[in-house]
ZAROGU-725951 format. One line per 4 residues: number of its first residue (from 1); their letters; for each residue x negated, y negated, z of C-alpha. Coordinates in steps of 0.02 Angstrom, whole numbers, plus 50000, padded with zeros to 5 digits. Example, Ala and Ser with C-alpha at 12.3 -4.5 7.8 and 13.67 -1.06 7.14 Angstrom:
1 = as = 49385 50225 50390  49316 50053 50357
***
This chain:
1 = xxxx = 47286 48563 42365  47354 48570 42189  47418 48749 42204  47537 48821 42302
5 = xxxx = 47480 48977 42440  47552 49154 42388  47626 49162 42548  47730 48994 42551
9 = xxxx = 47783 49040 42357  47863 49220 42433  47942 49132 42548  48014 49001 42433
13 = xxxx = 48095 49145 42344  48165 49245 42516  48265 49091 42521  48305 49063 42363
17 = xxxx = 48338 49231 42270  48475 49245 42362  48581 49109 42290  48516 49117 42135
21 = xxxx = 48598 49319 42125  48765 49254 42201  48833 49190 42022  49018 49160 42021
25 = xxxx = 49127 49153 41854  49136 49019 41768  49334 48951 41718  49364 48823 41613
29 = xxxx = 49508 48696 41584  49575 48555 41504  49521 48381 41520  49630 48293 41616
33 = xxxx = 49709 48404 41724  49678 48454 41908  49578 48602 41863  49570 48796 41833
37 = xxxx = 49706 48900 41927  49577 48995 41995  49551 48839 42120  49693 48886 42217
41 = xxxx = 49641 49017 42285  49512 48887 42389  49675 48822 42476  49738 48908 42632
45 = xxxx = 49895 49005 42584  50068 48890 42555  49941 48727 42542  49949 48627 42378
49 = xxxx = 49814 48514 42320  49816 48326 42363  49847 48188 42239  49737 48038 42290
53 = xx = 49839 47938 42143  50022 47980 42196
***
């Protein structure tokens, strides 16, 4: 009971090995602003980021 099975441990890591090799680039940016430029290429094309605030 205190050990995991082999089998349920290789299938923990079907699942997960997968996301773990799917590593995406780091950008970084300054405090304060709305974030990396990168992020706008999330947005459908033409679309601007919201402004809660304004």
């Amino acid at each position: 009971m205190l050990f995991a099975r082999q089998d349920s441990v290789e299938a923990a890591w079907r699942v997960v090995d997968p996301v773990l090799g799917d590593a995406v680039p780091v950008h970084g940016y300054q405090r304060g602003t709305w974030g990396p430029k990168e992020g706008d290429s999330l947005l459908p094309h033409g679309d601007d980021w919201h402004d809660p605030v304004a």
